[in-house]
C-alpha positions in Angstrom: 67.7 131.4 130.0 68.8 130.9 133.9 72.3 129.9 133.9 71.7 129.3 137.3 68.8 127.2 137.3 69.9 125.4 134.3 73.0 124.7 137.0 70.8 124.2 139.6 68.7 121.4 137.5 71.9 119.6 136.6 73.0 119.4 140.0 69.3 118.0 141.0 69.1 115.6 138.8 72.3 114.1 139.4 72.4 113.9 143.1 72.1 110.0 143.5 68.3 109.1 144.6 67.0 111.4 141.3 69.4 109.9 139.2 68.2 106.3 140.1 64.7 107.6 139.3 65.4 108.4 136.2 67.6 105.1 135.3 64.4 103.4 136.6 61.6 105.3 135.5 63.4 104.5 131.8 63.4 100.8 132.3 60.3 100.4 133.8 58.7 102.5 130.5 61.1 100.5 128.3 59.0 97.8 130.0 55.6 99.1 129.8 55.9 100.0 126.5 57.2 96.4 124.9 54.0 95.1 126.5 51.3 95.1 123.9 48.4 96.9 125.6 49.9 97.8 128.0 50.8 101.7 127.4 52.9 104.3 128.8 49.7 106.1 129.9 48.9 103.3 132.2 52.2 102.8 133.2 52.2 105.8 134.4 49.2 105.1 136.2 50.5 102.0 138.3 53.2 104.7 139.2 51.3 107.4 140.4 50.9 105.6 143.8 54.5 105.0 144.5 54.7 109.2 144.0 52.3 110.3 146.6 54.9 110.0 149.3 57.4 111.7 147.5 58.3 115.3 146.7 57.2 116.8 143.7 61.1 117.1 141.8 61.5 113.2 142.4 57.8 112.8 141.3 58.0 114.4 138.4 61.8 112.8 137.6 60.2 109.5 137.2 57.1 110.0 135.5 59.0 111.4 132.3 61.7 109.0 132.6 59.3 106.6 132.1 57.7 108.6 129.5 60.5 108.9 127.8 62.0 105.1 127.8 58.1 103.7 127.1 58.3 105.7 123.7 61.0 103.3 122.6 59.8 100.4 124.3 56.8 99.6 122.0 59.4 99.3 119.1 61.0 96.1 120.4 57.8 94.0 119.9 57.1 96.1 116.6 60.1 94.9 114.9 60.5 91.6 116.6 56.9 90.1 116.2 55.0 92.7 114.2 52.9 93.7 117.5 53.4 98.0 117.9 54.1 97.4 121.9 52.3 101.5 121.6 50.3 103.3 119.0 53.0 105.4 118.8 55.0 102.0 117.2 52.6 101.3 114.5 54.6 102.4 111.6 57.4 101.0 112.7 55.9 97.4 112.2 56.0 98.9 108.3 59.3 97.9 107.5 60.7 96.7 111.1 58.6 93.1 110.6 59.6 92.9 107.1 63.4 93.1 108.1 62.9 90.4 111.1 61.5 88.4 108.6 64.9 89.1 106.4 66.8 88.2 109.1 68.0 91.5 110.3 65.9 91.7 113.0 69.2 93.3 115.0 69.4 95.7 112.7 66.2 96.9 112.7 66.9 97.2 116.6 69.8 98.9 116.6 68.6 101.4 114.3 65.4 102.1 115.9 67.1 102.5 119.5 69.5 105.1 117.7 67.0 107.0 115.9 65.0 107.1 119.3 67.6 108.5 121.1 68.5 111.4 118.9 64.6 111.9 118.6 64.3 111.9 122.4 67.4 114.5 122.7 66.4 116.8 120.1 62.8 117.7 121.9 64.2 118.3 124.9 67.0 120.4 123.6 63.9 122.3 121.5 62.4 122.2 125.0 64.9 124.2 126.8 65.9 126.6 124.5 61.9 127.4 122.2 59.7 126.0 124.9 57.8 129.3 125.6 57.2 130.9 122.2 56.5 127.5 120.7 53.5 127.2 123.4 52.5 130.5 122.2 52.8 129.4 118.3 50.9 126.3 119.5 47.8 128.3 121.1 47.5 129.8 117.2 46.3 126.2 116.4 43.0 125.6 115.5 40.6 123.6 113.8 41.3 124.4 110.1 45.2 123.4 111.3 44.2 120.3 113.1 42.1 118.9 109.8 45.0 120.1 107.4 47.1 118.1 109.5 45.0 115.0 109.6 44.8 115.0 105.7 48.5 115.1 105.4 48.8 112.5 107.5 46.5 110.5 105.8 48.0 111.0 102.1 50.2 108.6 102.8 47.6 105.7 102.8 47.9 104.8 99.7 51.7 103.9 99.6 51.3 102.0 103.0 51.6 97.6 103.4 50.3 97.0 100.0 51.2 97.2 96.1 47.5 98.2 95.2 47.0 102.0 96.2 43.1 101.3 95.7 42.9 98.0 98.3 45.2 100.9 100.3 42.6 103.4 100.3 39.7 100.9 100.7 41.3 99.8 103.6 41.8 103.3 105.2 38.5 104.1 104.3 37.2 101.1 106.6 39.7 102.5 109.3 38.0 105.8 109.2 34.1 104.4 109.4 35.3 102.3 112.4 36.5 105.5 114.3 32.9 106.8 113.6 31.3 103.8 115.8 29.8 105.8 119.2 28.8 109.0 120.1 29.1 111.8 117.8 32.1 114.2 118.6 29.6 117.2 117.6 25.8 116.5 118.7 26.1 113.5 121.2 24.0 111.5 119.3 25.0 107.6 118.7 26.1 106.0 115.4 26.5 102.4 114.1 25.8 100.9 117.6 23.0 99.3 116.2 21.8 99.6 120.2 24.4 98.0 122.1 25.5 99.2 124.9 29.3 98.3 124.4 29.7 100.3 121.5 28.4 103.7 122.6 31.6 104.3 123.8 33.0 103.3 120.1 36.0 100.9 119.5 39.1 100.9 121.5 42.0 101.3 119.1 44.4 99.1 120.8 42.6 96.1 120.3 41.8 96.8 117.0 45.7 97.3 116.5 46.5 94.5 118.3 44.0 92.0 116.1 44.8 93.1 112.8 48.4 93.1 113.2 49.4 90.1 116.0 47.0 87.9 115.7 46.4 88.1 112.2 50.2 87.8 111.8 49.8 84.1 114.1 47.0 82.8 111.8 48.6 84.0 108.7 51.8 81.8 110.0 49.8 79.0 111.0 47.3 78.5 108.0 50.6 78.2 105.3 51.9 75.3 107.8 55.6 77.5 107.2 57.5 79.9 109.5 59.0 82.6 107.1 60.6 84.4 109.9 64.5 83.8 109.3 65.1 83.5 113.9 67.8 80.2 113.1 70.5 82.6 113.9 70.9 84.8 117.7 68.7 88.1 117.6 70.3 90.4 119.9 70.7 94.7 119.3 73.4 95.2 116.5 75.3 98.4 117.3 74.6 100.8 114.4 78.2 103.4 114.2 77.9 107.0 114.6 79.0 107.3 110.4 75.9 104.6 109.6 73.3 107.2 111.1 75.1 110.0 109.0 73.4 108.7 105.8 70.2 109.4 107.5 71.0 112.8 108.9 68.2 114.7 107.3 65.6 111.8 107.6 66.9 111.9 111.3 66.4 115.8 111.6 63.1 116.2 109.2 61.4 113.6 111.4 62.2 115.0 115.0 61.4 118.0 113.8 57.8 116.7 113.0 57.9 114.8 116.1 58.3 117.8 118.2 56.0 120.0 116.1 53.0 117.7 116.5 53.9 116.8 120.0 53.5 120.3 121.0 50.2 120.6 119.5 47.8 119.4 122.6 45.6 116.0 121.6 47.6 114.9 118.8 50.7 112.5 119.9 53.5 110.2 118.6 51.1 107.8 116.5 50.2 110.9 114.4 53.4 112.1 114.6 55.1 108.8 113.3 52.4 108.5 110.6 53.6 112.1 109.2 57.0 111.4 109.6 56.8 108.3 108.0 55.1 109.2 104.8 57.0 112.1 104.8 60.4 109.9 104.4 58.7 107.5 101.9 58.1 110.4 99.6 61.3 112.2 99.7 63.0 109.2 99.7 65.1 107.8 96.3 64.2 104.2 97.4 60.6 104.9 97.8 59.9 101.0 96.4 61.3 99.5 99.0 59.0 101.0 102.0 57.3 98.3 103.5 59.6 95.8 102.4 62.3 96.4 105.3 63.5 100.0 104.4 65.9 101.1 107.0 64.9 104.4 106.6 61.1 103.6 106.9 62.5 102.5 110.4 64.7 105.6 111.8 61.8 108.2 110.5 58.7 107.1 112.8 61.2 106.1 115.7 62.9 109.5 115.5 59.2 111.4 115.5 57.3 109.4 118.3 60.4 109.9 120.4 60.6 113.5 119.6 57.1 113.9 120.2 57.2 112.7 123.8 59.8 115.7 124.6 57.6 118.0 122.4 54.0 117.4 124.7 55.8 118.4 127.2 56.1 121.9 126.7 52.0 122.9 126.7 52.0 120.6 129.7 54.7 122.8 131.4 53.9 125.9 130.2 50.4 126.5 129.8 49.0 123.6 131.5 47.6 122.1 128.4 48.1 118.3 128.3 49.9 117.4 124.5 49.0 113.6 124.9 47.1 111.5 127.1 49.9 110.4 128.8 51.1 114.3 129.7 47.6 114.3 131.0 48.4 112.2 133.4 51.1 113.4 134.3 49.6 117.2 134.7 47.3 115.1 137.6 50.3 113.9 139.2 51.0 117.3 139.7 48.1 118.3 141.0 48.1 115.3 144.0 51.1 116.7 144.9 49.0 120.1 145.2 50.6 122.2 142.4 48.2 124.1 140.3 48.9 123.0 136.0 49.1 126.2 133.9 51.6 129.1 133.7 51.6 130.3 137.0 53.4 126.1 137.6 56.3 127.6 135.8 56.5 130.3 138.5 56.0 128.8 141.6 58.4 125.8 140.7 61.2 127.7 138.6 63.2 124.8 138.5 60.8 122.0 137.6 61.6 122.8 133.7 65.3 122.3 134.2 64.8 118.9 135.8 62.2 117.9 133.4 64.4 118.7 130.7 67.8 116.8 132.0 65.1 114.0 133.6 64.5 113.6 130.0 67.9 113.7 128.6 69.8 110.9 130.9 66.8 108.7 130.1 66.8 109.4 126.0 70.8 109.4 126.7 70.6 105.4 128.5 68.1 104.2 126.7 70.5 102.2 124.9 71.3 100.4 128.1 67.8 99.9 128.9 66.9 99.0 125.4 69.9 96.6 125.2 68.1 94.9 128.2 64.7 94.6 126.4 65.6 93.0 123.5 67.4 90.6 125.3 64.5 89.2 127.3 62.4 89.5 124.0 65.1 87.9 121.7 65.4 85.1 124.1 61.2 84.4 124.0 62.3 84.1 119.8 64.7 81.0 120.5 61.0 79.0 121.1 59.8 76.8 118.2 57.0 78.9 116.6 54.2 76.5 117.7 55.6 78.0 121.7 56.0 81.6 120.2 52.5 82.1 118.6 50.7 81.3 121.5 52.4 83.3 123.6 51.8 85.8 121.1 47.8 85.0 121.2 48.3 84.9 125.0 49.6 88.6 125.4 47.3 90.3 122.4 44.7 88.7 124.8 46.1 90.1 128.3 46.6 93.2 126.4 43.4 94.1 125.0 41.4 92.8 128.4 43.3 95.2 129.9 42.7 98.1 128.1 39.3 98.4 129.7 39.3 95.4 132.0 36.4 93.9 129.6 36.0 90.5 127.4 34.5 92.8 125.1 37.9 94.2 123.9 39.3 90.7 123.7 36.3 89.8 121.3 36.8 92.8 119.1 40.6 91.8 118.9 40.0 88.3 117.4 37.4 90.2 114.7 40.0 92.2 114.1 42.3 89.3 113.9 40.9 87.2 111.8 39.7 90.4 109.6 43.3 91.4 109.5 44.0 87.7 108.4 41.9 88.2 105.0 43.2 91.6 104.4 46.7 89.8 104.4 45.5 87.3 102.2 44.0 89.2 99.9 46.3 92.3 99.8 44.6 95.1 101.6 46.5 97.1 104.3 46.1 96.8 107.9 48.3 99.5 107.9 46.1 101.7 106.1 43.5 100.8 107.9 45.0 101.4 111.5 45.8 105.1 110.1 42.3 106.0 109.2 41.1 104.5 112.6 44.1 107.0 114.2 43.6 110.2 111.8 39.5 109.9 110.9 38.2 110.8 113.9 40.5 113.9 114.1 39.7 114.7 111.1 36.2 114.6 111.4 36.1 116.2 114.8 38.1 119.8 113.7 36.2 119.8 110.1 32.8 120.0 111.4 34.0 122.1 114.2 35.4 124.6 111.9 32.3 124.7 109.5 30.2 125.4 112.7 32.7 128.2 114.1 32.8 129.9 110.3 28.9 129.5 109.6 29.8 126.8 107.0 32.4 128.7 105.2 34.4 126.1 103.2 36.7 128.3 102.1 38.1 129.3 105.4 40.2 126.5 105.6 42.3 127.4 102.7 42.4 131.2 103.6 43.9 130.7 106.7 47.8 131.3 106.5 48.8 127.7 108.3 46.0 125.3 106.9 45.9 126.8 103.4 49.5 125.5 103.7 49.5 122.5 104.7 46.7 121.5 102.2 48.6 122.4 99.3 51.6 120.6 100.8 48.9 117.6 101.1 48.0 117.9 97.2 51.5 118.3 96.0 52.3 115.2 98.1 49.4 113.2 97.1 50.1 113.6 93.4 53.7 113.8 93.0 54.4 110.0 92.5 51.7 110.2 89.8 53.6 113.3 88.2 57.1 111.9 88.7 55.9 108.5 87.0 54.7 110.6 84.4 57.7 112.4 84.2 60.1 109.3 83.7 57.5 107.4 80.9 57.8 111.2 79.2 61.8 110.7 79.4 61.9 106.9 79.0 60.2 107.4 75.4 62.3 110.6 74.7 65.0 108.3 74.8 63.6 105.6 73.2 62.6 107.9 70.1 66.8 109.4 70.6 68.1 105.8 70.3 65.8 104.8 67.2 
């Protein structure tokens, strides 16, 4: 490491105009991201504009600012009206909704906007410091890796938003025959289009997310004539102490971890990220019946990993030029209007650029709280409306939000399906939840299994004889049927002691 440039970055980033950059680049993504729909990615977007005038340091300042305070932004809507503001907040509707609903919506606030903050510094720390051989651990990635991954994420479908593991898995199952809607990943060839025109392209997510979660939230409300969420008293951020976090050190640490692990590897991001995170705390957790119910720490885990993640896609992006999300994509063309060539040789001709990105990164995970303090306010205020008000203003934004994913009334159309879909699966106790991960994970998974099989002349086996995969699939097997075997377990000692006592 370059004591001097580390100085040198520091100084940079402190001098007033790139310091204002960053305290607005973090409100305006803390902004962006609330706003169903309406992603970081396209934040960035209505940004890129305002950049072409500037110098590249300054540029590049506010883009990850923003990055960095959208991937806390879609938590406020998540928590406060079960409506991921981001993909990357979809598991934190899991037990952030339920707590609203308990009344502790400032809770559930104040510990997502903590959690987010130590997931945001602990990337960029990993940035500085293991940014060049984790790009090189990251290249070792391949196909066998990427599908491992996916099925580890998706193990934890049927523990997620319902009591019934089956209706789970059904659901998930549905999730993952939507993704296949469109063009096939491998051949080209179209599937489940049934000819039209619109679906060739297959189904935006978003919408899909915003359906079966918002809107089939509104209906749900309005068809049992009742408003179960406890909003009587004054929502605002409830300051969670430094020894409160403690107790979820290692859920804290395991998760960023994840975060940044995944965020490195290039076309995943923080929904998978928060997925693996999440299930990952639900099954080394001692309170695993309470996930989905309002857990706190089913709230801190995916909060900690999307945040984390963020930091970690930034490192291919720096050093190798390979875009870890959609947004860092983006961002890499950012760069190149301001005519700087993405790849290794970037690191070279703008030594310092790492160093800036890094405490660009920092300050805006660091003030977050301010800016996140600022969100909920404006969003707890909207919560003081009778829910008559609320829900329609809850229709009105799932429907700006999906129309503007593509500009189209088509995406507006497959949100209400999805809403009033979502609206029987709550009714009947299936998992939207579930669902939304096969729709994020299946088309991964599909993607990097077929590609393998084609790579290895259909050799099955290669996926459990490489090192990293073979891993991960047993850590997949051991995950999927440990509850099983622990239930087992406790019957087994629940008669021994029985039998003792007679």
């Amino acid at each position: 490491m370059d004591l001097q440039l580390l100085l040198d970055g520091l100084l940079t980033t402190l001098s007033p105009m790139n310091f204002l950059l960053v305290i607005a680049g973090m409100l305006i993504g803390v902004f962006f991201g609330s706003l169903p729909g309406i992603s970081s990615s396209m934040g960035i977007v209505l940004m890129l504009p305002f950049t072409y005038y500037m110098g590249i340091l300054p540029s590049i300042i506010l883009l990850v600012a923003l990055y960095a305070g959208s991937a806390y932004g879609g938590s406020i809507t998540a928590i406060l009206f079960n409506t991921p503001g981001t993909p990357e907040a979809v598991a934190t509707t899991f037990d952030g909704y339920p707590m609203t609903k308990k009344g502790k919506a400032g809770r559930a606030l104040g510990l997502a906007i903590s959690a987010s903050a130590f997931g945001g510094i602990f990337s960029v720390l990993v940035m500085l410091f293991l940014a060049p051989p984790l790009s090189n651990v990251a290249l070792k990635i391949q196909s066998a890796e990427y599908f491992a991954l996916t099925i580890l994420g998706l193990t934890v479908i049927s523990s997620v938003g319902t009591k019934s593991p089956m209706k789970a898995i059904v659901s998930g199952m549905i999730g993952i025959m939507i993704a296949m809607i469109g063009m096939d990943p491998i051949v080209g060839a179209t599937r489940f289009t049934f000819g039209d025109i619109e679906l060739m392209n297959g189904i935006e997510m978003i919408p899909i997310m915003i359906g079966a979660f918002a809107l089939a939230e509104v209906l749900m409300q309005v068809t049992e004539k009742h408003n179960d969420l406890n909003m009587s008293h004054k929502v605002s951020l409830e300051s969670v102490k430094l020894i409160e976090m403690i107790k979820y050190k290692w859920v804290m640490l395991k998760s960023a971890a994840i975060g940044t692990v995944i965020g490195i590897l290039p076309g995943t991001g923080g929904s998978i990220a928060s997925i693996v995170s999440y299930g990952e705390a639900m099954r080394s957790s001692k309170n695993k019946q309470n996930f989905g119910q309002g857990e706190e720490e089913g709230i801190v885990a995916p909060e900690a990993a999307n945040n984390a993640a963020a930091g970690g896609a930034m490192i291919p992006t720096l050093v190798l030029g390979i875009p870890g999300s959609p947004t860092t994509a983006i961002i890499l063309a950012a760069l190149a209007l301001q005519g700087l060539q993405p790849g290794p040789q970037l690191m070279t001709d703008q030594p310092l650029m790492l160093y800036v990105v890094f405490f660009s990164m920092l300050i805006a995970s660091i003030t977050v709280f301010i800016g996140g303090r600022l969100g909920v306010k404006a969003f707890a205020a909207i919560l003081k409306l009778p829910y008559s008000m609320l829900g329609t203003l809850i229709v009105l934004l799932s429907m700006v939000g999906s129309y503007a994913v593509g500009n189209s009334m088509f995406n507006v159309w497959i949100m209400v399906i999805f809403g009033v879909l979502g609206f029987f699966m709550k009714k009947y106790h299936f998992s939207s939840a579930s669902l939304v991960l096969g729709l994020v994970l299946g088309p991964m998974m599909e993607e990097n299994f077929r590609r393998q099989l084609l790579v290895t002349d259909g050799n099955y086996m290669s996926f459990i004889t490489q090192p990293i995969s073979g891993i991960i699939l047993l850590l997949s097997i051991i995950a999927l049927f440990y509850p099983v075997i622990m239930k087992a377990v406790k019957k087994k000692n629940g008669d021994e002691k029985k039998t003792n006592i007679a």
